[in-house]
C-alpha positions in Angstrom: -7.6 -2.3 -50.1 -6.3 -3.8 -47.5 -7.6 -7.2 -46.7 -9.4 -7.6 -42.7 -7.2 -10.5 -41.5 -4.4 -7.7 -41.9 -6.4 -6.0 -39.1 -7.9 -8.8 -37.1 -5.7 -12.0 -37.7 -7.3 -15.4 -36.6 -6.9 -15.9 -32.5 -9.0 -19.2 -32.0 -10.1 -19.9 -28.5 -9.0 -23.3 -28.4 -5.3 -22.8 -29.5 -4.5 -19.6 -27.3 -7.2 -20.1 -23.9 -4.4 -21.2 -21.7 -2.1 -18.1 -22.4 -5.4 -16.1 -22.4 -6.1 -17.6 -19.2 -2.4 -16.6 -17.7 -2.6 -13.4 -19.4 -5.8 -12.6 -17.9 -4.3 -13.3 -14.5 -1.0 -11.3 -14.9 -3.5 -8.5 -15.9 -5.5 -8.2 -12.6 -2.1 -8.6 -10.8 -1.3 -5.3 -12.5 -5.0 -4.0 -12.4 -5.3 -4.8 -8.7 -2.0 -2.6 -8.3 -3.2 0.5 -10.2 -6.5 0.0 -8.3 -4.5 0.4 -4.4 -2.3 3.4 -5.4 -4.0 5.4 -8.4 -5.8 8.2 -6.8 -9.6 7.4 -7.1 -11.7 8.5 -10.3 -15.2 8.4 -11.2 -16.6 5.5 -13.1 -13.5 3.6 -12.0 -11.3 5.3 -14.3 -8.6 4.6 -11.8 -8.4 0.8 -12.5 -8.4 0.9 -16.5 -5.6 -0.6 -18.2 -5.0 0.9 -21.8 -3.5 0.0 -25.3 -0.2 1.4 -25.8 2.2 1.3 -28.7 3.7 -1.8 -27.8 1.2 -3.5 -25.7 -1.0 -2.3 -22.7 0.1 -0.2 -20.0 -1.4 1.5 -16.7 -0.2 5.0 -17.5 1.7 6.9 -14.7 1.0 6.0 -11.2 1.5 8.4 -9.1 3.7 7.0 -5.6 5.3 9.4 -3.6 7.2 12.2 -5.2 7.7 10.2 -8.2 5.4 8.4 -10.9 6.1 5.2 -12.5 4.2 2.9 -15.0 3.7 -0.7 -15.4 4.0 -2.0 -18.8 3.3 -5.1 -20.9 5.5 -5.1 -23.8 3.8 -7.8 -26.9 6.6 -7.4 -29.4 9.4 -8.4 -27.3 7.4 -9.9 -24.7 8.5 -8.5 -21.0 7.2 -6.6 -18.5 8.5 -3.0 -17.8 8.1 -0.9 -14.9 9.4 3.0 -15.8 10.0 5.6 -13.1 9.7 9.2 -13.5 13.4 9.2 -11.6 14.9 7.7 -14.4 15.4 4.3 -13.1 13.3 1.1 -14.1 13.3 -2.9 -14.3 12.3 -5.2 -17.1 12.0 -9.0 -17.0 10.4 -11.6 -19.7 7.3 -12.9 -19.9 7.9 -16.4 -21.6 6.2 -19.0 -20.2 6.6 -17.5 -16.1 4.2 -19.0 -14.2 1.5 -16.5 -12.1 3.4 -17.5 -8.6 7.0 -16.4 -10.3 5.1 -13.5 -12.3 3.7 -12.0 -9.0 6.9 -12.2 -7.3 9.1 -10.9 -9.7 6.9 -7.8 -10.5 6.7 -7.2 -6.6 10.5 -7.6 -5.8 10.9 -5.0 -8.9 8.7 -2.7 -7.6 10.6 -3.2 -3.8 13.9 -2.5 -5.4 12.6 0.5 -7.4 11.2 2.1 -3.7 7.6 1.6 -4.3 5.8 -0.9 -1.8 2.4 -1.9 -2.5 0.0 -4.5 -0.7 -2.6 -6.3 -2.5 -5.3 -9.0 -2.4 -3.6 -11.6 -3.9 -6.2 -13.5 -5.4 -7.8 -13.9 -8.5 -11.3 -11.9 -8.8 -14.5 -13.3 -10.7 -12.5 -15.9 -13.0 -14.0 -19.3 -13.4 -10.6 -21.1 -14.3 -8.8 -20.1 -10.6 -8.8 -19.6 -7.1 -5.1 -20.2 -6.5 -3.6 -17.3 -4.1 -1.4 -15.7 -7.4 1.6 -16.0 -4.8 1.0 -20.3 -5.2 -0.2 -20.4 -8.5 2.2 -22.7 -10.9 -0.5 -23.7 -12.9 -0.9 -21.1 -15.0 2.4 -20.4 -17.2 1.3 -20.7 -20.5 2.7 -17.5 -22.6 2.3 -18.1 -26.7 4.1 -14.6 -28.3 2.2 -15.0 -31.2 -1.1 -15.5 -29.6 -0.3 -12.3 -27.3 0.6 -10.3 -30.1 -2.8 -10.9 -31.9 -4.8 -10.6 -29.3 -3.2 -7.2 -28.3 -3.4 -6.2 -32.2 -6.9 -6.7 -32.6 
């Protein structure tokens, strides 16, 4: 039988709370994006990030004629964004603060025709208020940590 730290290896708060905490902030830039253009669902289904394969994902989003998805990818570490049109953007996740975070994943989604405006700011967390567009504070990314957290 396999042994349970196979399944659930040891992600201590104390080692891995600043990526959680950048994580968690990337996330609602992502969530908050989904929330604006997915069509609206009962029991805000429209605003759920999922597991995927490699990471977690939004799952299409529809946006004009086309659909395109928003994923975070914890084996090699980047963010994709995949268009129904064939065309997409990737960049890395290592260690980018929110403020370059936010910007890149906006200016991707410019160049790939979709425009989207968000509040840009942090909802309900008790580590931030920074305006994601200013906040440099947050940058920690720790692959390994990611990858446990996302495999439990």
């Amino acid at each position: 039988m396999a042994e349970l730290t196979e399944f659930f290896p040891s992600l201590p708060i104390d080692e891995w709370e600043k990526t959680k905490n950048t994580l968690h902030l990337y996330f609602q830039i992502v969530g908050k994006i989904r929330l604006r253009l997915f069509p609206k669902m009962n029991h805000w289904w429209h605003v759920t990030l999922y597991v995927s394969p490699r990471g977690i994902t939004t799952r299409p989003i529809p946006y004009g004629s086309k659909t395109f998805e928003i994923e975070f990818d914890f084996i090699d570490h980047r963010l994709l964004i995949k268009c129904s049109d064939g065309r997409g953007r990737q960049f890395d996740l290592d260690n980018l603060s929110v403020a370059d975070f936010y910007s890149k994943l906006i200016s991707n989604l410019n160049d790939l025709g979709i425009e989207v405006s968000i509040r840009a700011y942090p909802y309900d967390v008790p580590f931030s208020s920074t305006p994601f567009a200013e906040d440099d504070e947050h940058s920690s990314y720790e692959g390994d940590y990611v990858n446990r957290y996302w495999t439990i």
